[in-house]
C-alpha positions in Angstrom: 0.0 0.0 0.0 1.3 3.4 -1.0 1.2 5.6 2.2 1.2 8.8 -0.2 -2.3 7.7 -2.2 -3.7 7.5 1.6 -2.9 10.7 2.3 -4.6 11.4 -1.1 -7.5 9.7 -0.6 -8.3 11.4 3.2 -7.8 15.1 2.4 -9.8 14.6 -1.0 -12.6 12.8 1.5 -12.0 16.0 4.0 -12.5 18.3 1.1 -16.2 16.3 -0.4 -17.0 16.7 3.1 -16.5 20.3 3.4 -18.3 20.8 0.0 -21.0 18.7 1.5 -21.3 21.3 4.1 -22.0 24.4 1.2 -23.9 21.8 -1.4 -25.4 19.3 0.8 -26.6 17.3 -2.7 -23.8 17.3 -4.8 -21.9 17.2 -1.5 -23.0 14.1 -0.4 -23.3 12.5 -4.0 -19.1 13.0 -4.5 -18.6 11.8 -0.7 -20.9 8.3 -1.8 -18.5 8.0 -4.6 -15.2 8.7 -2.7 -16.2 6.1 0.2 -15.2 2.7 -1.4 -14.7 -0.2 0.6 -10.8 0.4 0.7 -11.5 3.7 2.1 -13.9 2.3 4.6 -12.0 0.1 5.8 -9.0 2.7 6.4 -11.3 4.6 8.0 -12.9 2.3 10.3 -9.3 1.1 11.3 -8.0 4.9 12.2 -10.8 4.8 14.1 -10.4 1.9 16.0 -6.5 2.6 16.5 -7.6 6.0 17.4 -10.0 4.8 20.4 -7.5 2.2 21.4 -4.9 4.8 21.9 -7.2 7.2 23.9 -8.8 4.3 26.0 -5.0 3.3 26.7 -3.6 6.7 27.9 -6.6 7.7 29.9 -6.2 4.4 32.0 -2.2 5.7 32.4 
């Protein structure tokens, strides 16, 4: 896995998101077509890492 398309892929995500904000229905139509499972995935799993982490220091 490339680590450079990843970083790709999340601030082009970031930005159909924003545009989501200003045009909520061709917003939300680029975000469907952005999410595919590969990205899901990542995402899900930054997520999880992400709560692991935090669950971990607040028990430090």
């Amino acid at each position: 896995m490339n680590l450079g398309k990843v970083g790709d892929m999340v601030v082009g995500t970031a930005g159909d998101l924003a545009g989501a904000v200003v045009d909520p229905r061709a917003g939300m139509g680029k975000l469907r077509s952005a999410l595919t499972s590969r990205a899901v995935i990542t995402l899900t799993a930054g997520l999880l890492v992400g709560y692991l982490v935090a669950r971990s220091k607040r028990r430090s």
